[in-house]
C-alpha positions in Angstrom: 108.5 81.3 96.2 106.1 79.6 98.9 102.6 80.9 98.6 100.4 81.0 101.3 96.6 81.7 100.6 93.9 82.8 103.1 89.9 83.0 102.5 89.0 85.8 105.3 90.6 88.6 107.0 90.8 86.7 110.5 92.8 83.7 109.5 94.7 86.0 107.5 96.1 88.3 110.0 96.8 85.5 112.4 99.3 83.9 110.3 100.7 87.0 109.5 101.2 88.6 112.7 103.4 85.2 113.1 105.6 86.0 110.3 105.3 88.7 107.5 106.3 87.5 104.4 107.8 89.7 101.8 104.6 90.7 99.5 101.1 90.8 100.4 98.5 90.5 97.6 95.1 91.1 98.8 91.5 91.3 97.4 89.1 94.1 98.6 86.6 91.7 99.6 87.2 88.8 102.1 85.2 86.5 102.8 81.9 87.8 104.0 83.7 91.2 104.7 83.1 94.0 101.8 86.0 96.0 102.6 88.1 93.3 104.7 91.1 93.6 102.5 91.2 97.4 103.2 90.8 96.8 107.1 93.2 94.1 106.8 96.0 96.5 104.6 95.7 99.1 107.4 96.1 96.1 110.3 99.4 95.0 108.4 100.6 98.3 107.8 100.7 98.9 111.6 102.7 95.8 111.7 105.0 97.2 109.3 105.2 100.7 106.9 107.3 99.0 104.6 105.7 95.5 104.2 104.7 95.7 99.8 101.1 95.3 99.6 99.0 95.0 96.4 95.6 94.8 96.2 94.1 92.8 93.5 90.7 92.2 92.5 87.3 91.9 90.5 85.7 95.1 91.9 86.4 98.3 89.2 84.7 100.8 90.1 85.9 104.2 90.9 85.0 103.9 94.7 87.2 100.7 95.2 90.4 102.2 92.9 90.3 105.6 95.2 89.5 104.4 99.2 92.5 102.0 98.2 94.7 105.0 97.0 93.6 106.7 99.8 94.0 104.4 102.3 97.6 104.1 100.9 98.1 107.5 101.1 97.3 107.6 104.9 99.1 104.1 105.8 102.7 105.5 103.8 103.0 108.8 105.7 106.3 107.7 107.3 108.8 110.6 108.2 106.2 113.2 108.8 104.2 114.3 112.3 101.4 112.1 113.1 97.7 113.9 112.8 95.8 112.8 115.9 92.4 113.9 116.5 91.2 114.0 120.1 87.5 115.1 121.1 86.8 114.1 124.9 87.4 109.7 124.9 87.7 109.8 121.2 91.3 109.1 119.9 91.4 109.3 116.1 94.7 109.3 114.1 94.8 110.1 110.3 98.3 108.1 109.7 97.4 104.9 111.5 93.7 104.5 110.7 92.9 103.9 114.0 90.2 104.8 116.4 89.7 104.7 120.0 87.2 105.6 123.1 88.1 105.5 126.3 91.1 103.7 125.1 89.5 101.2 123.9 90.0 100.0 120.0 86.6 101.0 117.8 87.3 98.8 114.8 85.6 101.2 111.2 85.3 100.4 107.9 87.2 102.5 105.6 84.0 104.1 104.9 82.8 104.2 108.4 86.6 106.0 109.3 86.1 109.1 106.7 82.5 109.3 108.2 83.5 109.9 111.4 86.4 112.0 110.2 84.2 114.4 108.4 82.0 114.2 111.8 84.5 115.2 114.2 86.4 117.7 112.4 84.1 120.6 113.5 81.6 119.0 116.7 78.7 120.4 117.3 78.1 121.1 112.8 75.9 119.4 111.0 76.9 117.4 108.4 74.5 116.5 105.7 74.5 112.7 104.0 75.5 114.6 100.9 78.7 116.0 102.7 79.2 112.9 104.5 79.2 110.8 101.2 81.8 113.7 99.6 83.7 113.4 102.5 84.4 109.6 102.5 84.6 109.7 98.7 81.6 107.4 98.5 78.8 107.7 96.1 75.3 105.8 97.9 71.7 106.8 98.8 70.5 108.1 101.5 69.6 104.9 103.4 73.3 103.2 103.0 74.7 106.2 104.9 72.3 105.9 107.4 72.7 102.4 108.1 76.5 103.1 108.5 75.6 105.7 111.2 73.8 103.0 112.9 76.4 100.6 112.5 79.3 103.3 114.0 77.3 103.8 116.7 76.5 100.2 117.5 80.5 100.1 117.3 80.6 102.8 119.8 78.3 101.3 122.1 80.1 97.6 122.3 83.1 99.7 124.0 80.9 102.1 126.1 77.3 101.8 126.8 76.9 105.2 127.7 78.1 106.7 124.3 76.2 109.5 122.9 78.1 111.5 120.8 76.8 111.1 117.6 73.7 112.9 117.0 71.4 112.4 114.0 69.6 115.9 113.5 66.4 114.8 111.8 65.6 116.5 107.8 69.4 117.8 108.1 72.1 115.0 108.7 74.5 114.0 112.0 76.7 116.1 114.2 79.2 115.2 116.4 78.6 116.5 120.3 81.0 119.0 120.8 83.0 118.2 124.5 81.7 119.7 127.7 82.8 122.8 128.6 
């Protein structure tokens, strides 16, 4: 076998998008990147559905085993109907992991994705950080979820200045802006 081994998710992905090999085994955490081995699993998988990919690595805990099941779950759903969530410039598909405004790639976290999927599902509803954190399967305090917020919105922002759809509803949680009638 020739083994080819990469420190971070950047250098990573570059020489795979020049050629996939025939197993990927990747750690959770790359580099600097907590959950770079997740983001870089769902950038492979829209290279290829049926590239084998196995994660392997130090972290144990309950939160790492299920966001990887999960995001397995989403990546393998070959053969059935896409789910595509559209609210206004927001472009948001289940099966690829992928979000968009305006067209324009938003690039989440696994964590940061099922946030914003609990968000959008009903605009204009608040969601409390206790929903949110059932919702993306994660178990932190009340500060890490809002420093996600921030960071989604700082995401957001990069690709359109003008973005204001995510609302932070002080004492009760976030909301997504329902569209414009």
């Amino acid at each position: 076998y020739q083994v080819s081994g990469y420190g971070d998710k950047h250098s990573a992905l570059a020489a795979l998008k020049r050629r996939l090999p025939d197993l990927v085994i990747i750690d959770v955490g790359l580099g600097e990147e907590v959950e770079g081995g997740f983001e870089l699993c769902r950038e492979l998988r829209s290279l290829s559905r049926s590239l084998p990919i196995i994660f392997l690595t130090a972290r144990d805990s309950d939160l790492d085993v299920i966001s990887g099941l999960r995001l397995v779950e989403a990546l393998s759903g070959a053969g059935r109907e896409e789910q595509l969530l559209e609210r206004g410039a927001l472009k948001f598909s289940v099966d690829r992991m992928e979000v968009s405004w305006n067209d324009q790639p938003v690039p989440l976290t696994v964590t940061e994705f099922w946030l914003i999927h609990s968000l959008i599902r009903d605009p204009g509803h608040v969601r409390t950080r206790q929903q949110l954190m059932d919702d993306a399967n994660v178990l932190v305090d009340d500060q890490t979820i809002t420093s996600h917020i921030k960071r989604i919105r700082r995401k957001f922002v990069r690709v359109d200045a003008e973005f204001g759809c995510l609302d932070t509803v002080y004492g009760a949680g976030y909301r997504w802006k329902p569209d414009p009638e």
